[in-house]
C-alpha positions in Angstrom: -2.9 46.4 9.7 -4.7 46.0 6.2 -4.8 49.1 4.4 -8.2 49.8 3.5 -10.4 52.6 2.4 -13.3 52.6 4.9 -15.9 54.9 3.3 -15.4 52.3 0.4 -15.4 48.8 1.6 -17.3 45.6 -0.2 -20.2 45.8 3.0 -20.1 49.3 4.3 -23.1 50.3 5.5 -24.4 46.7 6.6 -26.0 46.8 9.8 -25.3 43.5 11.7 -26.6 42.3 14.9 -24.6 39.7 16.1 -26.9 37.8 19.1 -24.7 34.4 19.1 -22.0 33.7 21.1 -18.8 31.2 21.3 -17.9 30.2 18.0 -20.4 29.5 14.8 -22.2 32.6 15.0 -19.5 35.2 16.1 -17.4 33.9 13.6 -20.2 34.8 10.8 -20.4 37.9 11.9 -16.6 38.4 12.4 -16.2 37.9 8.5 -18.6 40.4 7.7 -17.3 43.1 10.1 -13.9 42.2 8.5 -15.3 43.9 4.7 -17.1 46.9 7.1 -20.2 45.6 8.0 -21.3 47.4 11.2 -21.5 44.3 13.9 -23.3 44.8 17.2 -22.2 41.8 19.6 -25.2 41.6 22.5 -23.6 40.1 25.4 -25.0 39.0 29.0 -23.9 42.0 31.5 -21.0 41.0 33.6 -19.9 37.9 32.2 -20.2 38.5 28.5 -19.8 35.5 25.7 -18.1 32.4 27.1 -15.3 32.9 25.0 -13.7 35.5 26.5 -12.6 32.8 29.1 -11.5 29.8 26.2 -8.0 29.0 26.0 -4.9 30.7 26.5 -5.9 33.9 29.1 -4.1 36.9 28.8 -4.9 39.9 31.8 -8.5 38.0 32.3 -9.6 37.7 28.5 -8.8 34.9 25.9 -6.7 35.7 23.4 -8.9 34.4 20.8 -11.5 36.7 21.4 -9.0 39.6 19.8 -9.4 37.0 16.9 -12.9 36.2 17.1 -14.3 39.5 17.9 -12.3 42.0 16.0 -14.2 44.9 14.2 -17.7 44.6 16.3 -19.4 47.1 19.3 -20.2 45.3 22.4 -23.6 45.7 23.6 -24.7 44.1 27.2 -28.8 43.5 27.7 -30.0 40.9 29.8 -32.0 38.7 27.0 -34.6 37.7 29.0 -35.6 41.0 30.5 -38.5 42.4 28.6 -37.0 46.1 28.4 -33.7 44.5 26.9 -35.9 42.7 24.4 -37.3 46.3 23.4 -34.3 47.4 22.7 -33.0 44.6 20.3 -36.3 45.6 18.3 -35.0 48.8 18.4 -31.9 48.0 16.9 -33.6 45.5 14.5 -36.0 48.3 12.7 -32.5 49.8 11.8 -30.5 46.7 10.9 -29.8 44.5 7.8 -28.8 41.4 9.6 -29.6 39.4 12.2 -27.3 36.4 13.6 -28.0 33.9 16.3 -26.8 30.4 17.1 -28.9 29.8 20.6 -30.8 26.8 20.5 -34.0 26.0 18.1 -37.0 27.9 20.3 -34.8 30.4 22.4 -35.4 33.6 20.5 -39.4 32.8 20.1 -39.4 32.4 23.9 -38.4 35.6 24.2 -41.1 37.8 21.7 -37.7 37.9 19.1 -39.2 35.4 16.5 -38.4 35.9 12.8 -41.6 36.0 11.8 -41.9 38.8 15.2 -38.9 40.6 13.6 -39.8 40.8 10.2 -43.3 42.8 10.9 -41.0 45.4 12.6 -38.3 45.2 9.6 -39.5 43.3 6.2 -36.3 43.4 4.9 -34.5 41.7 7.9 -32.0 39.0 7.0 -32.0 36.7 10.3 -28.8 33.9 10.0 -29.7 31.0 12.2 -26.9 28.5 13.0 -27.7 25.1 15.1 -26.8 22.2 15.8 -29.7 20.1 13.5 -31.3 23.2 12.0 -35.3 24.7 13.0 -37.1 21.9 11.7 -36.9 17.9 11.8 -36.9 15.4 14.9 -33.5 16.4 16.5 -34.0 20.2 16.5 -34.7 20.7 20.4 -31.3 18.5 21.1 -28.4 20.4 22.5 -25.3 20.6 19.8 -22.0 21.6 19.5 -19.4 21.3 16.8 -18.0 17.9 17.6 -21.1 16.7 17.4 -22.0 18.1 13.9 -18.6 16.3 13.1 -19.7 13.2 14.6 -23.1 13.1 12.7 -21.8 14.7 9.7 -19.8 11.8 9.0 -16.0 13.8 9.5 -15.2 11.9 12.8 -15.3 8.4 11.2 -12.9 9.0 8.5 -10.2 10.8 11.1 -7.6 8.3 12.4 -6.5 5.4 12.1 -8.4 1.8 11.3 -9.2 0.4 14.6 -8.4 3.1 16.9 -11.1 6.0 18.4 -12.2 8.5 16.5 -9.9 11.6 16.6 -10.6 15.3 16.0 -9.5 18.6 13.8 -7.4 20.5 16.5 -9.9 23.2 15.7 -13.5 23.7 15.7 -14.1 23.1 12.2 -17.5 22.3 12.4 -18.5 25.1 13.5 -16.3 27.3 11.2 -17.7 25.4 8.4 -21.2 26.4 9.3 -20.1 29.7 9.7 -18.7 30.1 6.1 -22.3 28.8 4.7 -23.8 31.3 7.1 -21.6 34.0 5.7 -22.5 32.2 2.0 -26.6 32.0 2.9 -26.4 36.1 3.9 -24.3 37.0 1.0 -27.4 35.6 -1.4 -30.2 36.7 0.6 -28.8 40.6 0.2 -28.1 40.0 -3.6 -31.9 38.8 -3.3 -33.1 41.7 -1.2 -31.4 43.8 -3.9 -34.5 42.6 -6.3 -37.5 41.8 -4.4 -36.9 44.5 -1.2 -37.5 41.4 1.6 -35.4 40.1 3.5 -35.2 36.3 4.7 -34.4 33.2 7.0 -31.0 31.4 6.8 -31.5 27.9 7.9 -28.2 26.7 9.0 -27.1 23.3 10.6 -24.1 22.4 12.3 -24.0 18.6 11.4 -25.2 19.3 7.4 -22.2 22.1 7.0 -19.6 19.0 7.9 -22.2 16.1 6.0 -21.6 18.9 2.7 -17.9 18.0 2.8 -18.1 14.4 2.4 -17.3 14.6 -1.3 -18.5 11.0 -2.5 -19.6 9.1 0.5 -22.8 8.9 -0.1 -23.0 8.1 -3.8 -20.5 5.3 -3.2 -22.4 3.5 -0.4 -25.6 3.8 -2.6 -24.0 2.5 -5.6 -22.1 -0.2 -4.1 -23.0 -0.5 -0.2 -18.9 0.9 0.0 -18.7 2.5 3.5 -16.0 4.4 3.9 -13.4 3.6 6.8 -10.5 5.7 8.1 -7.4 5.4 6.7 -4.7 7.5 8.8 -2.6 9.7 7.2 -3.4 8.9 3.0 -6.5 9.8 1.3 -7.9 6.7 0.0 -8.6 6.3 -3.5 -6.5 9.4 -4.5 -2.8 7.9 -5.1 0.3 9.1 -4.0 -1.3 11.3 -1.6 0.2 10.5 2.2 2.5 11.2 4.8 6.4 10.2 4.8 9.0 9.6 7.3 11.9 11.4 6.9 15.8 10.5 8.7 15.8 13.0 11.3 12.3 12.1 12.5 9.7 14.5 10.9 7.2 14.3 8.2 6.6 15.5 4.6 3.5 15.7 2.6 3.6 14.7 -1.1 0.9 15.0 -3.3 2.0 12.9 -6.5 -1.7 11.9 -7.6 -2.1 14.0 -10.9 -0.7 11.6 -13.8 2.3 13.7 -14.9 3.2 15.1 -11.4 3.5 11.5 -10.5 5.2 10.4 -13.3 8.2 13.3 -12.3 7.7 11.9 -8.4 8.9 8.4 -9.7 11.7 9.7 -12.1 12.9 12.0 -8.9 13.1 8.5 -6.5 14.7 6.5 -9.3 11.7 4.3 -9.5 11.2 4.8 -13.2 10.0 1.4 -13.5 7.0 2.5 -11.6 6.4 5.5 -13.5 6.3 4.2 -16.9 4.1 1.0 -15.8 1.1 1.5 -17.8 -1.3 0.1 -14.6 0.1 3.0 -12.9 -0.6 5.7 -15.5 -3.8 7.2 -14.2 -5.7 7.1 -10.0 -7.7 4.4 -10.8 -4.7 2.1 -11.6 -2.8 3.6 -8.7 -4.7 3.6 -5.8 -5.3 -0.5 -6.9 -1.3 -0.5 -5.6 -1.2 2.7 -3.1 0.8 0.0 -0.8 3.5 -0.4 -3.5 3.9 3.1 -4.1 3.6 4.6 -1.2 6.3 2.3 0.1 8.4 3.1 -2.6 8.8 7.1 -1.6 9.0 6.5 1.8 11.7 4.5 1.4 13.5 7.3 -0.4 12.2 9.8 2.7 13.5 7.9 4.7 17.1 8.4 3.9 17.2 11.9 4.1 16.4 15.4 6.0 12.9 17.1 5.7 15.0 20.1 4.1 16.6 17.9 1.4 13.4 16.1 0.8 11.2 19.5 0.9 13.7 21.0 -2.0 14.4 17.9 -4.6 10.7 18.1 -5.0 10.3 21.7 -5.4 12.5 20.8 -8.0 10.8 17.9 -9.2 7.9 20.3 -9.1 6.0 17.9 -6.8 3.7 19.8 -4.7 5.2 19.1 -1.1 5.1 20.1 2.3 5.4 19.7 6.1 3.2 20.5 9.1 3.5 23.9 9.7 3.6 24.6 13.8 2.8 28.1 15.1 6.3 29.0 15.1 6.4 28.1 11.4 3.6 30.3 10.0 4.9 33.4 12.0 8.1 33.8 10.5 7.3 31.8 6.7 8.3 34.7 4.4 4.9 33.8 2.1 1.9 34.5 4.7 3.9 37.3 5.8 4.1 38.4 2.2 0.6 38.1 1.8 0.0 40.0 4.5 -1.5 36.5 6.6 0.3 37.6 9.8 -0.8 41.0 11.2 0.0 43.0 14.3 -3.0 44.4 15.9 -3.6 46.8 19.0 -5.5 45.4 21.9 -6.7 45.9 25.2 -3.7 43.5 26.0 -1.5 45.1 23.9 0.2 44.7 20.6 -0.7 41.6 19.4 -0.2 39.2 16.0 -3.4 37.4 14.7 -4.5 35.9 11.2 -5.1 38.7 8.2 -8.4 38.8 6.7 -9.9 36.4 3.6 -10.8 36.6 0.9 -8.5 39.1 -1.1 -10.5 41.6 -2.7 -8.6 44.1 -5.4 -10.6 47.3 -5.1 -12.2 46.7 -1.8 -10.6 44.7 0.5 -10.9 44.2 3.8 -9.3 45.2 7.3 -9.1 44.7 11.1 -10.1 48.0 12.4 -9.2 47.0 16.5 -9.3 43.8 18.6 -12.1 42.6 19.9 -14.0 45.0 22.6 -14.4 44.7 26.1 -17.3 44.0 27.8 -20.2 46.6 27.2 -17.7 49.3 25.9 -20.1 50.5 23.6 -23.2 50.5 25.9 -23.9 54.3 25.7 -22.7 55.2 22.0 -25.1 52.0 20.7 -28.1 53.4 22.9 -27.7 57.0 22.4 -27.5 56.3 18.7 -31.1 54.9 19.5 -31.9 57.9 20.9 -31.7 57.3 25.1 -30.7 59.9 27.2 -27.8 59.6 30.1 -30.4 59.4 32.6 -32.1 56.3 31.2 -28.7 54.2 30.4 -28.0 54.7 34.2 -31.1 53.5 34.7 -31.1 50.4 32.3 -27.4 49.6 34.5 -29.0 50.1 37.7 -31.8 47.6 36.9 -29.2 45.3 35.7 -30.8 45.1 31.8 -27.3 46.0 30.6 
C-alpha cells in the first residue's frame, strides 16, 4: 500500500458526500478520498450503484468497484423517501462537499436543491457532473460518456478515414469530467478559504471532451479546415505514428521535435531526409508526413519490436509499444513508482492502479477496497447521533 501519514494528508478533514453513481461522479470523489478526504457513497438499499455489477465479477461484485470505490463509507437511503432525504441534510450541515452526477432536476425533485442545501450549510461546495450541464436547451436529455465524446468532437477524429467512428477502450469522457470536477472543487475550497461560502460546480460531460480538442475550433474558423480522422498518426504533428515491425507488432515513435527527428533519420540511414532543409521544422514535415513516415516503417519493418524499441532508446527517440495488462504488471518502472499496488478486499488480495498525483510531504494512499453494500449504515448514523432502535427502524421501513 502507499505509505502515508494519515493525521497529515493534503485533504484530511474534508467531509465528502458522494451521491453519484457509476463512473463520473464516484471517480471525483474517489480522487479526493485518495489524499484523505472523508467520502460518504449513498447507495440505493439492496442493489447499491450499478457498478458493482460492470465487467469482470468476482464472488458477486465487479472488480472495478475495489478501483472505483476505494477509501469511501457506504451509506444506503432510499432517495426518494422523505426520512432518507432528512438524513442527507443531516450529513450536509456537517459536510464540505457535495457530489452528484443524476440528471439535471433530480436532486430539486427531491427538497436536495443547492440553493435548498446551502441555507442549511453556506459553505457547501456541491460538484455537479452531467451530460450538457444545468442550464441550456439539452439539459433534460439523458447522457452518458460516449455521448459527451460524440458531441465533444473526440469520436470524429478516432479511426480511420471512411470507416465508423471508434472509441477509447475506456470511459474517458467521463473520467475527463471527473478530473475538472476534482479541478472545479480544488478552487472553490482555495475560494472558501477567503470569502467563508461555498459554491456550485457546473460540470458537463460533452464540454470536459470539447476542452481537449486543442485547435479544432480556431482552425475551422480561420480557414473552414474541418478536421477528419486519420488512423494511427496525428495529423499535422510529423513523425508521429504507428510502425509495423517483422514479427507482427507495433512501435510508437515520436520523431516530431526538429533535433529528435533529425537523430530518427541519421538512426534509419535516411540522412538525406534529415538534412533536407523543407524537412527542418513540423510545418515542412507534415507537408511530406507520407514520405517520411514511409521511410521508418520501412526500416521497422525489417526487424523485432525489441531491436527496434532499443536502437531508438539509443538514438534517444522517444519510443514505445502498446502496453497490454500483462505488460504494465510486471514493467519494472510503474512498479518502481509504486503504479501497481496490492490491496486487501472483500475478495481478497488484489492488485489495482497506485494513486496520482505524487505529492512529496503529503501524499496519498488506498486505505481498503471499495466497501460493501451499506457497511457503514450504523457508524455514519450514530455519528449523526441515531440510536440502535431507530437504525432498525430506518431498515425495517426499507429507507436504508
Amino acid at each position: 500500500m502507499t505509505q502515508s501519514n494519515t493525521s497529515n494528508m493534503a485533504l484530511q478533514g474534508l467531509k465528502v458526500i458522494e451521491m453519484g453513481q457509476l463512473i463520473a461522479g464516484p471517480f471525483a470523489s474517489k480522487l479526493l478520498g485518495e489524499f484523505g478526504a472523508d467520502v460518504i457513497k449513498i447507495e440505493p438499499p439492496g442493489v447499491g450503484d450499478p457498478l458493482r455489477k460492470w465487467r469482470k465479477i468476482k464472488d458477486g461484485t465487479s472488480l472495478w468497484w475495489h478501483v472505483q470505490s476505494r477509501n469511501k463509507r457506504s451509506l444506503t437511503l432510499d432517495l426518494k423517501q422523505a426520512e432518507a432525504q432528512d438524513i442527507v441534510r443531516q450529513l450536509v450541515a456537517e459536510a464540505d462537499v457535495l457530489v452528484e452526477n443524476f440528471r439535471p432536476g433530480t436532486l430539486e425533485g427531491w427538497g436536495l436543491s443547492y440553493e435548498a442545501l446551502k441555507t442549511i450549510n453556506p459553505r457547501l461546495i456541491m460538484l455537479r457532473i452531467s451530460g450538457y450541464g444545468q442550464t441550456g436547451p439539452y439539459r433534460d436529455l439523458p447522457g452518458f460518456g460516449v455521448i459527451g465524446e460524440a458531441m465533444g468532437g473526440l469520436r470524429h477524429l478516432s479511426g480511420y478515414p471512411g470507416q465508423a467512428p471508434v472509441r477509447v477502450g475506456i470511459s474517458i469522457g467521463d473520467s475527463l469530467s471527473s478530473l475538472y470536477g476534482v479541478i472545479g472543487v480544488l478552487l472553490a475550497l482555495q475560494e472558501r478559504a477567503r470569502s467563508g461560502e461555498g459554491q456550485e460546480i457546473d460540470v458537463a460531460l460533452y464540454e470536459s471532451v470539447f476542452a481537449m480538442m486543442e485547435s479544432l475550433i480556431p482552425e475551422y474558423d480561420a480557414f473552414g479546415y474541418i478536421r477528419e480522422p486519420a488512423g494511427s498518426a496525428l495529423p499535422g504533428i510529423t513523425p508521429s505514428n504507428s510502425y509495423p515491425c517483422k514479427d507482427g507488432s507495433y512501435v510508437l515513435i515520436a520523431g516530431n521535435g526538429d533535433s529528435i527527428y533529425k537523430r530518427l533519420m541519421s538512426l534509419i540511414g535516411r540522412d538525406d531526409l534529415g538534412n533536407d532543409p523543407r524537412l527542418a521544422q513540423n510545418d515542412g514535415r507534415s507537408q511530406h508526413a507520407e514520405l517520411i513516415d514511409g521511410a521508418i516503417a520501412e526500416w521497422t519493418a525489417q526487424r523485432g519490436r525489441d531491436e527496434v524499441i532499443e536502437a531508438l532508446k539509443g538514438a534517444r527517440v522517444p519510443a514505445g509499444y502498446p502496453y497490454t495488462a500483462a505488460d504494465i504488471v510486471r514493467d519494472p518502472h510503474y512498479l518502481a513508482r509504486q503504479m501497481i499496488e496490492q490491496v486487501q478486499t472483500s475478495v481478497g488480495p488484489l492488485k489495482v492502479p497506485g494513486v496520482l498525483p505524487k505529492l512529496s510531504r503529503t501524499p496519498g494512499r488506498i486505505g481498503s477496497g471499495g466497501p460493501q453494500l451499506g457497511e457503514h449504515n450504523d457508524d455514519i448514523l450514530a455519528g449523526l447521533g441515531l440510536s440502535a432502535e431507530q437504525v432498525a427502524g430506518l431498515r425495517e421501513r426499507g429507507i436504508i
